[in-house]
C-alpha positions as CSV (number, residue, x, y, z in Angstrom):
1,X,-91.2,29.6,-79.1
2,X,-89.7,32.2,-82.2
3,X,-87.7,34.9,-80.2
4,X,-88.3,38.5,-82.2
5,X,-85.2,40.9,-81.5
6,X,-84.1,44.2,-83.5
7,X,-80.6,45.0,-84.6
8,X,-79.8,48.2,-84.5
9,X,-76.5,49.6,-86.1
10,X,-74.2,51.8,-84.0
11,X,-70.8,53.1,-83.8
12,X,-69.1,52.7,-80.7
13,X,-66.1,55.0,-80.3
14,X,-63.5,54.7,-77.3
15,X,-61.4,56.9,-76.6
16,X,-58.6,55.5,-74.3
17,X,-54.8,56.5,-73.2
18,X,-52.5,53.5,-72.7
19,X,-48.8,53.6,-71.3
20,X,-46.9,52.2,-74.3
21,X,-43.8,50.8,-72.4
22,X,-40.7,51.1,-72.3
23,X,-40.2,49.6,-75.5
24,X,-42.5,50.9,-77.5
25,X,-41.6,54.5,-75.7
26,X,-38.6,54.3,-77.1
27,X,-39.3,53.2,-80.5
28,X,-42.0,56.3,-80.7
29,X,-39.5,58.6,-79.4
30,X,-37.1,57.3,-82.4
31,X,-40.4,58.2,-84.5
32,X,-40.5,61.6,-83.6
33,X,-36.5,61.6,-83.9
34,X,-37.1,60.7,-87.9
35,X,-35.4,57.6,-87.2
36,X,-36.7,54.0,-87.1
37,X,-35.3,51.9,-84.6
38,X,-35.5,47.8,-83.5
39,X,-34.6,45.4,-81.2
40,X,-32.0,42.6,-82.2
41,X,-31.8,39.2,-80.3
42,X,-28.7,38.4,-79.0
43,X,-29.4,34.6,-79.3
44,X,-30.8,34.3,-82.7
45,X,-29.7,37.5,-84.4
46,X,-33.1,38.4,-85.4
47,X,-33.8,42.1,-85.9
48,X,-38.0,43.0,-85.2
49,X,-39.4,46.1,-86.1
50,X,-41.7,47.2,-84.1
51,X,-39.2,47.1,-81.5
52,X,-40.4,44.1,-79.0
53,X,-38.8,43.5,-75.6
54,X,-38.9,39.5,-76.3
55,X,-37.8,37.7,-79.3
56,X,-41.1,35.6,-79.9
57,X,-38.9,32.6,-81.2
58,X,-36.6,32.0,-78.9
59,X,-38.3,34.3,-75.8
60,X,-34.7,36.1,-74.8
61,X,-35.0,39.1,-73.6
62,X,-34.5,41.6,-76.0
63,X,-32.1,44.9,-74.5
64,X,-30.1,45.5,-77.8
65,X,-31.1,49.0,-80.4
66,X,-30.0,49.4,-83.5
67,X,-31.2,51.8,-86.1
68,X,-32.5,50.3,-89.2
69,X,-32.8,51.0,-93.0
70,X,-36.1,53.0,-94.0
71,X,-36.2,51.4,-97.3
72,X,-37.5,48.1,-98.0
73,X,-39.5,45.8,-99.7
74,X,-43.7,45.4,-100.2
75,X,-44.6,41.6,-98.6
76,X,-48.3,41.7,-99.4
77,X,-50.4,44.8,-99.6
78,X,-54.2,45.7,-100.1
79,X,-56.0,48.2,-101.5
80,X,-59.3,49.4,-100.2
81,X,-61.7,52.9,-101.3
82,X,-64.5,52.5,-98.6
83,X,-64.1,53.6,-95.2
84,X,-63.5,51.2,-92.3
85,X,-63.4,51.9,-88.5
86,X,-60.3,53.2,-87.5
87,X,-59.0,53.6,-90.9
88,X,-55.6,56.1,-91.1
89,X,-56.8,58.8,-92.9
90,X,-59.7,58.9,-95.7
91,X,-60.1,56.5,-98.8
92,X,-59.2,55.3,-100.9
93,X,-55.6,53.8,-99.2
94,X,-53.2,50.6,-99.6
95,X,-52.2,49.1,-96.8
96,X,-48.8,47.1,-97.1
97,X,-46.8,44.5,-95.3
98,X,-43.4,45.8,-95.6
99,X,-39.9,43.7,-94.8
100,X,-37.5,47.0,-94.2
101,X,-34.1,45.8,-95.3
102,X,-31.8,43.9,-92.4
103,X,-35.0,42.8,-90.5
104,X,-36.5,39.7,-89.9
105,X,-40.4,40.7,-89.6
106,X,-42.8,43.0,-91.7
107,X,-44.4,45.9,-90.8
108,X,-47.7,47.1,-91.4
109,X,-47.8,51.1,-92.9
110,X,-49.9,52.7,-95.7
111,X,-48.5,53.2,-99.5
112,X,-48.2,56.7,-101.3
113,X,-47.1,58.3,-103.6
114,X,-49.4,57.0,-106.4
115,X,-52.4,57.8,-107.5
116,X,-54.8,55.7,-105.4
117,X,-58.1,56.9,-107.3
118,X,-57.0,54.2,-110.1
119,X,-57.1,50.6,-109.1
120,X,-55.8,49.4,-112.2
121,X,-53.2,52.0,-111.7
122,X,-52.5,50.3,-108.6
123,X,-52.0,47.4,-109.4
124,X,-49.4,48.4,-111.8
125,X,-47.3,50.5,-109.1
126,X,-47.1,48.2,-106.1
127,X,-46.3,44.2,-106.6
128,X,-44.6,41.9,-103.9
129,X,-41.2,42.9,-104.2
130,X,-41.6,46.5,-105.1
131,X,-39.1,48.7,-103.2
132,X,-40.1,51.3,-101.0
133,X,-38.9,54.1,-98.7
134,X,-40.3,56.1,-95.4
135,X,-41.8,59.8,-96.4
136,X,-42.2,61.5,-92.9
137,X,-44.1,64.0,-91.5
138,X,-43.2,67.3,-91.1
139,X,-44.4,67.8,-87.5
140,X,-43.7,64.5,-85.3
141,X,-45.1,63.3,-82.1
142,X,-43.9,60.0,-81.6
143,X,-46.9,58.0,-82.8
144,X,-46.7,55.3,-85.5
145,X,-48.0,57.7,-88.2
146,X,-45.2,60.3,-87.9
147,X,-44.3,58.2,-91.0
148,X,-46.5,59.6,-93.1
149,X,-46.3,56.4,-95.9
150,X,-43.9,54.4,-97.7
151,X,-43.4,55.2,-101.5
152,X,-42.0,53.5,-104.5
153,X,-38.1,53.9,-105.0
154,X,-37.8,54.6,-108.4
């Protein structure tokens, strides 16, 4: 027996709060500071940014803060102009893996400071390897996007 259904398309917004820790409290207060701080593992001597309370190698506990550079380098990066769910701001945006220098993990953030209506123009501005620094926002609330976007160093 053929079962008929319909599919209907909806968007499902939910609005939440969540208690971000003591960790991630204190990186987002750092945020709002204008500064960007991580945790470094006293066993391995990694430095993770996002701050994490456990190194995820080697599991010790991670209690050590240290300010870290706001310059660094593109890993990987991706460029998109249509609109997705929960997308940080309006099209079109690149979204980039960046390795900021002295740490040990990448961290996800938008690119600016080109002009994102050209792909090909794109292309041409932001490679692996291609240095970047933090631009801020000028009012802060401790929230991941107080860092307005990372932009080529020229």
């Amino acid at each position: 027996m053929k079962k008929d259904y319909n599919t209907i398309n909806n968007v499902i917004r939910l609005p939440h709060k969540y208690a971000a820790g003591p960790t991630f409290t204190k990186f987002y207060n750092g945020l709002k500071e204008g500064k960007i701080y991580a945790t470094s593992c006293p066993a391995c001597e990694k430095v993770f940014v996002p701050a994490r309370s456990f190194c995820p190698g080697c599991l010790a506990n991670l209690d050590e803060w240290i300010e870290v550079s706001q310059e660094g380098e593109v890993v990987s990066w991706a460029y998109s102009n249509k609109e997705f769910f929960g997308m940080p701001g309006k099209p079109p945006v690149v979204l980039a893996l960046i390795r900021l220098d002295g740490t040990d993990c990448d961290f996800l953030h938008l690119i600016g400071g080109i002009d994102m209506d050209d792909p090909d123009a794109v292309k041409a501005s932001i490679k692996r390897g291609t240095r970047v620094r933090a631009t801020w926002n000028d009012e802060k609330k401790g929230h991941m996007l107080d860092i307005k976007c990372f932009e080529p160093v020229s």
